[in-house]
C-alpha distance (Angstrom), angle and dihedral (degrees) to the residues before:
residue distance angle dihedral
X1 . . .
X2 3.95 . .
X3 3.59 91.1 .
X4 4.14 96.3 66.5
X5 3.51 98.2 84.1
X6 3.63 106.0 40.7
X7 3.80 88.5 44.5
X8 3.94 96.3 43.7
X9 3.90 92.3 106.8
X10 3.72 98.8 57.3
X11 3.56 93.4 35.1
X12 4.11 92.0 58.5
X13 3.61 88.5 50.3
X14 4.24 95.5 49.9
X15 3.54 93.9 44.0
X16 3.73 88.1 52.6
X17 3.45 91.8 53.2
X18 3.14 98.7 52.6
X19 3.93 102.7 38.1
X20 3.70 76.4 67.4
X21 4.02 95.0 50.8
X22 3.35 98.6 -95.0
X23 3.77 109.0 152.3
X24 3.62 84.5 -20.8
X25 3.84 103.1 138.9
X26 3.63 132.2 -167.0
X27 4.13 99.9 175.3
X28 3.83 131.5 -21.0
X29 4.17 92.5 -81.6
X30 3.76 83.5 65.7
X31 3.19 94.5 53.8
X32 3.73 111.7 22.8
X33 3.59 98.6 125.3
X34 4.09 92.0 53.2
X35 3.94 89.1 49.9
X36 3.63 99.8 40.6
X37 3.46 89.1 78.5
X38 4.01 99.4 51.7
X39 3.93 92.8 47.7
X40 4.06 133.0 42.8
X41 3.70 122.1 -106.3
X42 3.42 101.5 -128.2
X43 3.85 82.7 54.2
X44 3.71 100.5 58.7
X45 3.96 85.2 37.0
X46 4.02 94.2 52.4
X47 3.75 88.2 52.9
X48 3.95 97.0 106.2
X49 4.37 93.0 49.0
X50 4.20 87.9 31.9
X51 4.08 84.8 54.8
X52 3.91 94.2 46.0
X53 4.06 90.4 46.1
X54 4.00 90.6 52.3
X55 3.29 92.9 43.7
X56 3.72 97.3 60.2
X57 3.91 95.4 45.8
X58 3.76 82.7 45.6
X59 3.87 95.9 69.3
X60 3.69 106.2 43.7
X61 3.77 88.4 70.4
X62 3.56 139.2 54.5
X63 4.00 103.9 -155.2
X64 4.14 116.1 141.6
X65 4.21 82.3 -110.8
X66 3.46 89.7 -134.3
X67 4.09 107.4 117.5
X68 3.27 93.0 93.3
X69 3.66 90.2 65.7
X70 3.57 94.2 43.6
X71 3.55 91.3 48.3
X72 3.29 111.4 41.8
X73 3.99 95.1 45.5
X74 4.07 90.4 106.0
X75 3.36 98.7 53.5
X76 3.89 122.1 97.2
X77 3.56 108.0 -162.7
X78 4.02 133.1 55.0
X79 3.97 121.7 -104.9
X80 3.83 107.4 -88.7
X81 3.70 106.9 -95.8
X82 3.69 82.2 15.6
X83 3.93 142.5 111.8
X84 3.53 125.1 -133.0
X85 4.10 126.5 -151.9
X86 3.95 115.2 -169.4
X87 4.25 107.0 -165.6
X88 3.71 106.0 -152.1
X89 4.47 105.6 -172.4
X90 3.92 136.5 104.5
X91 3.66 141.5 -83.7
X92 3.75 100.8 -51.9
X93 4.07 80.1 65.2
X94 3.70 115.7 43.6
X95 3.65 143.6 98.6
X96 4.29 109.9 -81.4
X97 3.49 118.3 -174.4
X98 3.84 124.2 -131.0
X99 3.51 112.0 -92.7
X100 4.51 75.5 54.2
X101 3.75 90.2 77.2
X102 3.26 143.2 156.2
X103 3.62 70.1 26.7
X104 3.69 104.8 94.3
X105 4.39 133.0 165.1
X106 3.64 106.1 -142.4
X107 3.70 92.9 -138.3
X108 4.18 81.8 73.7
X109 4.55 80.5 60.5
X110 4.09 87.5 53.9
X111 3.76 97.0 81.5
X112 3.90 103.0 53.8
X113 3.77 86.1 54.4
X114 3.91 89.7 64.5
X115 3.99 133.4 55.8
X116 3.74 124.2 -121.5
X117 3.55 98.9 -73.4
X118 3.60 91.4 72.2
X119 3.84 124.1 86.8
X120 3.52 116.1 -169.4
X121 3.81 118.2 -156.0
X122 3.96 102.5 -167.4
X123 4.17 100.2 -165.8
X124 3.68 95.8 170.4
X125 3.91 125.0 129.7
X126 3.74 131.0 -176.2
X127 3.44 122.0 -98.5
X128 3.69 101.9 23.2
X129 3.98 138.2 135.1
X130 3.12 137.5 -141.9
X131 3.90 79.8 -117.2
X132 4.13 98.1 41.1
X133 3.97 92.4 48.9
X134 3.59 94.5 50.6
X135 3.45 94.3 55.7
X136 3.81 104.1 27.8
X137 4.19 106.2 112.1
X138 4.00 93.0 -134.4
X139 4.38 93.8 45.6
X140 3.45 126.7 43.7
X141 4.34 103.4 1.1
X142 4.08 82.5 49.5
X143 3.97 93.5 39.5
X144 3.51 100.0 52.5
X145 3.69 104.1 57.7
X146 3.60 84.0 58.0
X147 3.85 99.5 55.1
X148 3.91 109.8 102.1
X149 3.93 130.8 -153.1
X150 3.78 107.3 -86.4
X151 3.72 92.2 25.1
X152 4.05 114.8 121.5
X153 3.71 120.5 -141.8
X154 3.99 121.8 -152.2
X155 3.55 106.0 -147.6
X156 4.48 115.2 -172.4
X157 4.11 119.4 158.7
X158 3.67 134.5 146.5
X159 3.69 112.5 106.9
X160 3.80 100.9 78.7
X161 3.99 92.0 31.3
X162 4.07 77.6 74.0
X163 3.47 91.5 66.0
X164 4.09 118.8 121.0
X165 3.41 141.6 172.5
X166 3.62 122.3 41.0
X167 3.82 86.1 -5.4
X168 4.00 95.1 49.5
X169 4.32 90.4 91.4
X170 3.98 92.0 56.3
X171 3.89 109.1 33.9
X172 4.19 107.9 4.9
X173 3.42 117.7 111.0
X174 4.33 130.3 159.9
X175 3.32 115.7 -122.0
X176 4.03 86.7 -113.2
X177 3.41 108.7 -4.7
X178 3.66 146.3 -25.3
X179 3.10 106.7 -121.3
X180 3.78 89.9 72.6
X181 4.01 100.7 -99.9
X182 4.01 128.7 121.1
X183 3.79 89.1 -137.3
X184 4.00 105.0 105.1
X185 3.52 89.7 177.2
X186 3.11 101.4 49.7
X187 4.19 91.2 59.0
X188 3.50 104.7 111.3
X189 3.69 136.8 125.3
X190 3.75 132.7 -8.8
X191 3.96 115.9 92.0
X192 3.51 119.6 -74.6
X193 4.29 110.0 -95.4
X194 4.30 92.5 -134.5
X195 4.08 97.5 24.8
X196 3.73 106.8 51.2
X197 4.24 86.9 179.5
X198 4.31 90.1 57.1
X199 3.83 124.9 56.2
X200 3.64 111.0 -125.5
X201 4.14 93.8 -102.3
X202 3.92 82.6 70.6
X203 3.70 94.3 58.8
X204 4.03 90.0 52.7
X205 3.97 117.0 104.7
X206 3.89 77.8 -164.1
X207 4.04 99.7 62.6
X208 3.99 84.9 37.8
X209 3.65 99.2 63.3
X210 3.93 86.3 36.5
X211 3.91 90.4 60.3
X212 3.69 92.7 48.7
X213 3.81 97.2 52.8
X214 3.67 82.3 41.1
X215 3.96 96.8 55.6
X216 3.84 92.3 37.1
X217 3.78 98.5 50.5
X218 3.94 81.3 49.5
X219 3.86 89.9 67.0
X220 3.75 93.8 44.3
X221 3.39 95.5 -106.0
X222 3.93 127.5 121.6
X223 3.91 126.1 -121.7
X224 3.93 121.7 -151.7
X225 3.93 117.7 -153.2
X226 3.31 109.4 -138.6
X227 4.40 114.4 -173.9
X228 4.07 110.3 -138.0
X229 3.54 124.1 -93.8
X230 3.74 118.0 -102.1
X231 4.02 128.7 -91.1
X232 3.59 116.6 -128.2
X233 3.56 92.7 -110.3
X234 3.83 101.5 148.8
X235 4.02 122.4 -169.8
X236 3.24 103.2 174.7
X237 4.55 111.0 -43.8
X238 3.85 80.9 -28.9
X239 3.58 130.6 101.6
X240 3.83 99.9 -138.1
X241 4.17 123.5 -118.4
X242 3.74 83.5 -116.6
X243 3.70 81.3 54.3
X244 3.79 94.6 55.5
X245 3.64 90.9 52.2
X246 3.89 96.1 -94.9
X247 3.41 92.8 130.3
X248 3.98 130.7 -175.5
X249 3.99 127.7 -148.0
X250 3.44 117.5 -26.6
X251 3.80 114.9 -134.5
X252 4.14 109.2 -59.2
X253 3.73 91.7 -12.7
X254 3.74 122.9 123.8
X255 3.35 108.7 -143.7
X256 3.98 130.8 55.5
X257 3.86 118.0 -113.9
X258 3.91 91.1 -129.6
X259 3.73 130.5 -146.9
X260 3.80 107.9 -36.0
X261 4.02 92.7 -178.7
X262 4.00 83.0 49.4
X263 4.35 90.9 45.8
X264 3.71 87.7 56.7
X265 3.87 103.1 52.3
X266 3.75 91.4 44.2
X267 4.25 87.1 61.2
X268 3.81 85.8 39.6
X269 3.65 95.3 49.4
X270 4.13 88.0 43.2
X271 3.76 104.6 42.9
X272 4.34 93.6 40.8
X273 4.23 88.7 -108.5
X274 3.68 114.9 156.5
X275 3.57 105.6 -119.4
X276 3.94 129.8 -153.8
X277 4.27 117.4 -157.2
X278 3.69 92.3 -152.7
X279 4.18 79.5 149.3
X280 3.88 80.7 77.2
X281 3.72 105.2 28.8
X282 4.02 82.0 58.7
X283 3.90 95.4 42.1
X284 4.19 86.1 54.5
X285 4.35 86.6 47.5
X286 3.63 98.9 48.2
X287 4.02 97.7 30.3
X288 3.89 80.4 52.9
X289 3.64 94.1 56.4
X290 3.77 99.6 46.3
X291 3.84 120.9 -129.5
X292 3.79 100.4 -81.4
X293 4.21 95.5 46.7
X294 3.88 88.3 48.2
X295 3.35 94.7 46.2
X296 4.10 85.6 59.7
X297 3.33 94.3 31.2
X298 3.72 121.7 40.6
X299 4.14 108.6 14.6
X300 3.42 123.5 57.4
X301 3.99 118.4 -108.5
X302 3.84 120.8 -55.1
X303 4.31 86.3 -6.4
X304 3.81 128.4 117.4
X305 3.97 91.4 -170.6
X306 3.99 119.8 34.5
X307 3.79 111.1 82.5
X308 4.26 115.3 -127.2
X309 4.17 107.6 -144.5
X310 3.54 103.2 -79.8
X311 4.50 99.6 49.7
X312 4.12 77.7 49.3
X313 3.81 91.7 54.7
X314 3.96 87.3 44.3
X315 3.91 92.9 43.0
X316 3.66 92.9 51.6
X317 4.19 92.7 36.9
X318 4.35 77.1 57.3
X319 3.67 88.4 49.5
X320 3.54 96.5 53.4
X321 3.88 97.5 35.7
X322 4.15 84.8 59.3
X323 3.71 97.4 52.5
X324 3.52 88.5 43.3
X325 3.58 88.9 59.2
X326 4.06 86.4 48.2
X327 3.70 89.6 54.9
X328 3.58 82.0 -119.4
X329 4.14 111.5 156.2
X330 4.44 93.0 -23.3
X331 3.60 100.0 155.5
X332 3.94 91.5 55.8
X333 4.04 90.8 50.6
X334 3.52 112.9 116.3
X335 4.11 135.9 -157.4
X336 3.50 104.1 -128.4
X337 3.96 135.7 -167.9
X338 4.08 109.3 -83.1
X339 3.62 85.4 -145.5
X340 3.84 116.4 81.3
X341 3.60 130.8 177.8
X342 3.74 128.9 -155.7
X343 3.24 119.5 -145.4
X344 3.85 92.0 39.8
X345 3.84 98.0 -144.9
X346 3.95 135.9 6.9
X347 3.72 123.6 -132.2
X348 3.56 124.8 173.1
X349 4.00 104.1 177.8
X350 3.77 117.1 -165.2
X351 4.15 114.7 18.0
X352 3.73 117.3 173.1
X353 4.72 103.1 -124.6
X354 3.94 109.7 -87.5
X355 3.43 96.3 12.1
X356 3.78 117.0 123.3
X357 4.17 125.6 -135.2
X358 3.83 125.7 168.3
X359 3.59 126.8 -160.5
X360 4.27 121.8 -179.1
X361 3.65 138.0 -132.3
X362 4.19 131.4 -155.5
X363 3.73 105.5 -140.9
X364 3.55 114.8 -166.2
X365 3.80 125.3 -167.9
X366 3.81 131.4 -173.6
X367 3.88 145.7 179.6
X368 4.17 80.2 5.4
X369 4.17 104.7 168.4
X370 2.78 129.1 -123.3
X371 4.04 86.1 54.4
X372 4.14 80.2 -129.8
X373 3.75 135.5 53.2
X374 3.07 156.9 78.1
X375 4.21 133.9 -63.3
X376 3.84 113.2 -157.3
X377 4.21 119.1 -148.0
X378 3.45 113.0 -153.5
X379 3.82 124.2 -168.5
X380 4.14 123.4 -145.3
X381 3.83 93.2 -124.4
X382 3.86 146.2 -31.6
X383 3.56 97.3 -63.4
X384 3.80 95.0 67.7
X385 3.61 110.3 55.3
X386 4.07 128.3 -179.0
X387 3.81 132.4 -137.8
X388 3.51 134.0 177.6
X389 3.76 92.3 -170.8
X390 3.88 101.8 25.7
X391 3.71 81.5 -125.4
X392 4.06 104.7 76.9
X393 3.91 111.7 41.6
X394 3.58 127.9 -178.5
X395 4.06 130.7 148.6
X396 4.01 84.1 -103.0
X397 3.77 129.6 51.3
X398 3.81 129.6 172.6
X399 3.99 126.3 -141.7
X400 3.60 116.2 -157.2
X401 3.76 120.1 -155.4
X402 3.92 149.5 175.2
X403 3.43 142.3 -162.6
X404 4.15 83.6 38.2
X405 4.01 92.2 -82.6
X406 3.09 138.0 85.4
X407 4.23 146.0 170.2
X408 3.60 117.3 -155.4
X409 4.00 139.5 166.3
X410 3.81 109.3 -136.2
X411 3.82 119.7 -171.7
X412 3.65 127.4 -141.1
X413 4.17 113.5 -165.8
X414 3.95 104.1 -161.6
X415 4.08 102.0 -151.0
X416 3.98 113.1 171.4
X417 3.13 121.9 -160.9
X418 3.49 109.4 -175.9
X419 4.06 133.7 26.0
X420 3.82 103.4 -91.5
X421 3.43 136.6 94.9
X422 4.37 117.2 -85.2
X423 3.99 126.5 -149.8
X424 3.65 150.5 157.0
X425 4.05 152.0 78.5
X426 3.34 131.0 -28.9
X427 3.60 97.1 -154.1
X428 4.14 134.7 -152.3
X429 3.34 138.2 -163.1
X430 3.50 152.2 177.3
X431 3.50 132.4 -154.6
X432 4.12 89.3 -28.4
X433 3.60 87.4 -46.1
X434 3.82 124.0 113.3
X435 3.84 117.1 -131.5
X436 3.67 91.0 174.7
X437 3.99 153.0 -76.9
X438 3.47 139.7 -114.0
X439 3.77 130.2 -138.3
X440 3.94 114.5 -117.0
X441 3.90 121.0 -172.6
X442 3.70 145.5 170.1
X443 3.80 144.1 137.2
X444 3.91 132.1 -117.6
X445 3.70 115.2 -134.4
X446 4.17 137.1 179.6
X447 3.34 116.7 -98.0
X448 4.12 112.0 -96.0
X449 3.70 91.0 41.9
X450 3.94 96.3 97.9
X451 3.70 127.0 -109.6
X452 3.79 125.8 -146.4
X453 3.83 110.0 -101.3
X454 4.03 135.2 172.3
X455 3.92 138.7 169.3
X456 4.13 107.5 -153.1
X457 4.34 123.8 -168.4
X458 3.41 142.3 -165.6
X459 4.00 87.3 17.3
X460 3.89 92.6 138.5
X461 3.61 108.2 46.1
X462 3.50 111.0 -91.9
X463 3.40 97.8 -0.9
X464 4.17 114.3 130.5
X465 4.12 88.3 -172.8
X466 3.64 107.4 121.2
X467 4.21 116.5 -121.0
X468 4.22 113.0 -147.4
X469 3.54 143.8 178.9
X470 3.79 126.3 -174.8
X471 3.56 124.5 8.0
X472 3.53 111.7 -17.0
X473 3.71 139.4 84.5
X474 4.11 121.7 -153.1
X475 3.64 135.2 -165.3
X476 3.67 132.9 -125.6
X477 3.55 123.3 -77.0
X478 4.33 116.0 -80.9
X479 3.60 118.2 -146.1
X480 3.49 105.7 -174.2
X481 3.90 110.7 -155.1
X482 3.81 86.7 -28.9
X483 3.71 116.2 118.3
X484 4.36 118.4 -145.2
X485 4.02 104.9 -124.6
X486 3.92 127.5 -177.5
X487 3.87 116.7 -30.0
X488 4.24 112.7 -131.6
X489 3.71 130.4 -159.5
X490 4.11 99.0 -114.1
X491 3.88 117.8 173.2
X492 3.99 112.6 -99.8
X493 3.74 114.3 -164.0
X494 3.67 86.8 -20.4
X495 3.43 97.9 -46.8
X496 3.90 139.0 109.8
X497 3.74 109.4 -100.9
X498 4.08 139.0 170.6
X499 4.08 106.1 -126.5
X500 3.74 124.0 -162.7
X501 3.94 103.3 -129.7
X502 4.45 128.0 -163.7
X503 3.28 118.4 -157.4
X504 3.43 117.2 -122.2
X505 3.96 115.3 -179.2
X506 4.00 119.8 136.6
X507 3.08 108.6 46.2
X508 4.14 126.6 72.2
X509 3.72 104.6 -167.8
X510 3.80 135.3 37.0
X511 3.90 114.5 -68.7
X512 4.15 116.3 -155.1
X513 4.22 78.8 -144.5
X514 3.47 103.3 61.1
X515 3.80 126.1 62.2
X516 3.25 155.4 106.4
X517 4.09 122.0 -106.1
X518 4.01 138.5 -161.4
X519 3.81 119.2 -170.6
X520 3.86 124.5 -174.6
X521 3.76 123.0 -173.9
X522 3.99 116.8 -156.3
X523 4.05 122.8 -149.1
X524 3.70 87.3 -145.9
X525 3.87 138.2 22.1
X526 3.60 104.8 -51.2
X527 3.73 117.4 -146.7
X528 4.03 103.7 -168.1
X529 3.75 112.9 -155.3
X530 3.95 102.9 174.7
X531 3.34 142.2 6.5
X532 4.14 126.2 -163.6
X533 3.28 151.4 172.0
X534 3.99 149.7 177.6
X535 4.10 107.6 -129.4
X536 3.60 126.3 158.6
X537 4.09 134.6 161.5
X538 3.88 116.1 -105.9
X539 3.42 132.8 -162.2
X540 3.78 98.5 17.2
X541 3.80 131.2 10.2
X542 3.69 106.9 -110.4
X543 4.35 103.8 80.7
X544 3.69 104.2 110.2
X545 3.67 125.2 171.2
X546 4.45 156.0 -171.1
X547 3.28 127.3 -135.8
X548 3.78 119.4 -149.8
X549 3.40 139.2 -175.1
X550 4.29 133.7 -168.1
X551 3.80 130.2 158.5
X552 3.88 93.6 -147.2
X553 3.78 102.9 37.2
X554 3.59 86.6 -124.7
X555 3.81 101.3 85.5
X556 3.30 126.8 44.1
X557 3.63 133.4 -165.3
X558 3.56 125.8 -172.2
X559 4.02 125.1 -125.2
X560 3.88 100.1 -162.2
X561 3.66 113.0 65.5
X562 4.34 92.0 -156.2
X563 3.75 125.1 20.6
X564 4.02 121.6 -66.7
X565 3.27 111.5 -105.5
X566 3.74 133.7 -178.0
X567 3.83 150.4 -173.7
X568 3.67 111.7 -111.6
X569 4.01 107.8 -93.7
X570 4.21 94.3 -7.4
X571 3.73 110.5 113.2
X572 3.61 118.0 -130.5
X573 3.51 118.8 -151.7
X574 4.15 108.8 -149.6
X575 3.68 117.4 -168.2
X576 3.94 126.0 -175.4
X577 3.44 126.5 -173.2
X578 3.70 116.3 -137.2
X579 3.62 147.3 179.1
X580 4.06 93.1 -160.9
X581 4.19 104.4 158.0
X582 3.68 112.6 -151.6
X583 4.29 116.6 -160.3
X584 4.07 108.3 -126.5
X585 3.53 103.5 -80.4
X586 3.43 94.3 7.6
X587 4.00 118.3 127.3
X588 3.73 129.9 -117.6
X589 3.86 107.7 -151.6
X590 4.31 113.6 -164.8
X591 4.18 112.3 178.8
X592 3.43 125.6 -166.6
X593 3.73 109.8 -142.9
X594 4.14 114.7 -161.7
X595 3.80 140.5 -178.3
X596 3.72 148.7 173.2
X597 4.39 106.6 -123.7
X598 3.66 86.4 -158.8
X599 3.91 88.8 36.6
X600 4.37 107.9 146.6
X601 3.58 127.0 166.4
X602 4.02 81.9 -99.8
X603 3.54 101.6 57.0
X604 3.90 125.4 112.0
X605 3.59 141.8 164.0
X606 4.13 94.0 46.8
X607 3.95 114.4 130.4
X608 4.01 138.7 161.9
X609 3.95 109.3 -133.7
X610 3.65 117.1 -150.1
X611 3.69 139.7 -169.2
X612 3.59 144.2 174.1
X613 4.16 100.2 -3.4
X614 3.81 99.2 -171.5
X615 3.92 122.4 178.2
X616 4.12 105.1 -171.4
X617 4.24 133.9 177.9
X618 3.75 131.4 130.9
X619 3.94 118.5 -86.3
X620 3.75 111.8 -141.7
X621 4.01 133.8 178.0
């Protein structure tokens, strides 16, 4: 934390300020006359009719609510009349983009939970610190120029400030300080025990969190502590300390990180922040679901951390429940639709007449009364027809639920019959009552006029089933004398993701035996216009690799004009543009060829990661 000394003056005099209550807010009455002058009157007045107006449009659709985050991330000044929140945090927070989901941040939730007035500014980013994101170029020294007076800034880290190892000098932080004391205050000085280049202050969570409120009350603008959700770390019904981010010695260090949760109410409760325990609003959700339901229900697949659609919606419900109870932004608080649906609309463009596509949906339901029941999906017309099962399909399907939530997969098959253009709701309902609809779309075409088709891997950690739309089918993933090792969570596009990795050790330049292969078979003439993937070297920096494609297995021509190489653990996305032409039924065959350049018979620990191998065209007949 370069910045401490150099900013030590100004700091001493904002933090005694605001140890004093200056600027220190707990909830709009507290400090009405400060925010008065960043938002109109007649905007804070209109809260009670602007929150009844919102909340009607907010129920007759389903959408994930979170554009305005998305969109509004640029800009650097608050809608006139208007209040602003930025959301500083990690992976379980941020922006995903579709094809992400179940995965979902919970920050993407905050924005349906607020009327107009509100623009949400979501700036988190998988994999950060407290300590990473304050010094990271493109987060917090970029973010804060941009924060106005009056604006409020959600502030949640912990789960990467446990990092250690060879990661300890860019994201570790104790929970108070490193040298093994409870005294955050009293961390200052004296070089850091595991980071010889940092003093120990800038391995404290504690001093982190007190910088930020420190900087943000200096713009006039009011932060919000909020504690990190809970992993799923189960030990018995209980979500374990270790869990709740009271976590014990890391690896070969000496000392125990501490109570990070704890660490952050102790600068709330000293510098006047408001402070949100979503540590123990999460602990109650997932304790209350029971390890097996939340491992369905509310993380994503084979994850104790990253929230799936419906523990974002609850997360962010949490969130707004606890600055409710701050009086902290009430008369922009919205009711919103318990139903919500993820993606937010389905569109299928071109589909040749009579033939059949399905695409899914992950609806996600909470504080539904009664506690049990029944929701009803109802499709627009014959050519969009539901499934639970993708067995039974009819143009109505019924969910049943308890414990008033619920997350399902619904199915939508997309059959035209005719050449014209298709739209409208799928609609819900409970009890008589509408909770919703979501738009469905797609055109019929003739045959021969090409339909949009794709075969997708490694989408699901370390999955090897294929994913397709359109007219194709694929097989499973080959690995040819390569063995599958560990999957890792490496950033892709930003964002927090589970890789498949294969080791690749012994050998130091490319072997014709050893490979992995991806086959997709068209029902038509298959015109392929690109073909990409997300590869990257793990555990060292020396796998490199080809990529190769045929439609015979004979002939093979290569799609990477030098040798791929990577950055050790940074995902490269490679896309080529093609013009490959694939007979009806024929098969188009793309390997991935990798090895180790400083491969011996005594190497370990080398592996190529790999995500989201996609081979895409239009299939015509």
């Amino acid at each position: 934390m370069k910045k401490f000394p150099a900013l030590a003056a100004s700091l001493l005099l904002s933090l005694t300020l605001t140890a004093c209550g200056g600027g220190g807010s707990s909830g709009d009455t507290a400090t009405s006359s400060t925010a008065s002058s960043t938002r109109s009157s007649a905007a804070a007045s209109s809260g009670s009719s602007l929150a009844a107006s919102s909340a009607a449009t907010s129920s007759s659709s389903l959408g994930d609510s979170s554009s305005s985050a998305t969109s509004s991330t640029a800009s650097s000044s608050a809608t006139t009349g208007g209040v602003t929140i930025h959301m500083l945090g990690d992976s379980t927070m941020t922006i995903y983009t579709e094809d992400r989901r179940p995965q979902m941040g919970w920050g993407e939730k905050l924005p349906m939970f607020f009327n107009s007035s509100v623009t949400v500014k979501n700036w988190a980013l998988g994999g950060r610190s407290s300590r990473s994101f304050y010094n990271e170029a493109t987060r917090w020294p970029a973010i804060l120029p941009v924060i106005n007076a009056g604006d409020y800034v959600i502030i949640q880290f912990a789960h990467n400030d446990q990092k250690y190892g060879s990661d300890y000098a860019v994201y570790g932080t104790y929970a108070f300080c490193s040298d093994g004391s409870g005294d955050g205050e009293a961390c200052t000085g004296a070089v850091d025990a595991l980071d010889s280049s940092a003093q120990k202050n800038e391995h404290s969570y504690y001093q982190y969190l007190k910088q930020y409120v420190s900087e943000i009350k200096a713009k006039g603008a009011y932060p919000i502590l909020m504690s990190p959700i809970v992993r799923k770390y189960f030990s018995g019904s209980s979500i374990t300390a270790e869990g709740q981010h009271n976590v014990a010695i890391k690896g070969t260090e000496t000392y125990v990180r501490g109570d990070y949760p704890a660490a952050m109410k102790a600068v709330a409760t000293k510098y006047g922040v408001p402070f949100v325990d979503l540590t123990a609003e999460t602990k109650s959700i997932v304790e209350s679901y029971g390890d097996t339901a939340a491992t369905a229900n509310l993380y994503i697949a084979a994850d104790s951390t990253h929230p799936q659609v419906l523990f974002a919606t609850l997360i962010a419900k949490k969130a707004v429940e606890g600055m409710k109870s701050l009086n902290i932004l009430k008369p922009y608080m919205v009711d919103v639709s318990s139903l919500v649906a993820s993606p937010s609309s389905l569109a299928w463009s071109t589909r040749y007449v009579n033939v059949a596509s399905t695409k899914s949906i992950t609806l996600s339901a909470f504080d539904l009364a009664p506690a049990a029941g029944t929701v009803t999906a109802t499709s627009p017309s014959s050519a969009f027809e539901l499934s639970l099962d993708q067995t039974t399909w009819s143009n109505a399907v019924t969910v049943n639920y308890t414990n008033a939530a619920f997350t399902k997969t619904l199915y939508v098959r997309f059959t035209p019959t005719a050449v014209q253009d298709y739209s409208g709701n799928i609609s819900f309902s409970q009890a008589g009552s509408s909770l919703g609809t979501v738009a469905v779309s797609g055109s019929g075409v003739a045959a021969g006029a090409g339909v949009d088709s794709y075969a997708t891997w490694f989408t699901a950690g370390t999955s090897v089933t294929a994913v397709t739309d359109g007219l194709v089918t694929a097989s499973d993933v080959l690995a040819s004398d390569l063995t599958a090792t560990t999957s890792k969570v490496i950033a892709v596009d930003g964002q927090d993701t589970t890789v498949a990795r294969y080791s690749v050790n012994t050998w130091a330049s490319r072997d014709e035996g050893k490979y992995l292969e991806f086959a997709v078979t068209p029902s038509g003439a298959f015109s392929v216009s690109a073909i990409s993937a997300y590869l990257t070297t793990s555990g060292g920096s020396t796998v490199v690799a080809d990529m190769d494609y045929s439609t015979d297995k004979v002939s093979w021509t290569k799609l990477n004009s030098t040798t791929l190489a990577f950055s050790k653990d940074t995902m490269t996305k490679l896309e080529y543009s093609t013009t490959i032409q694939v007979a009806a039924t024929g098969t188009l065959y793309l390997r991935i060829y990798p090895w180790n350049t400083s491969g011996s018979a005594t190497t370990t620990g080398k592996s190529l990661g790999l995500y989201g191998v996609k081979i895409f065209g239009k299939v015509s007949q």
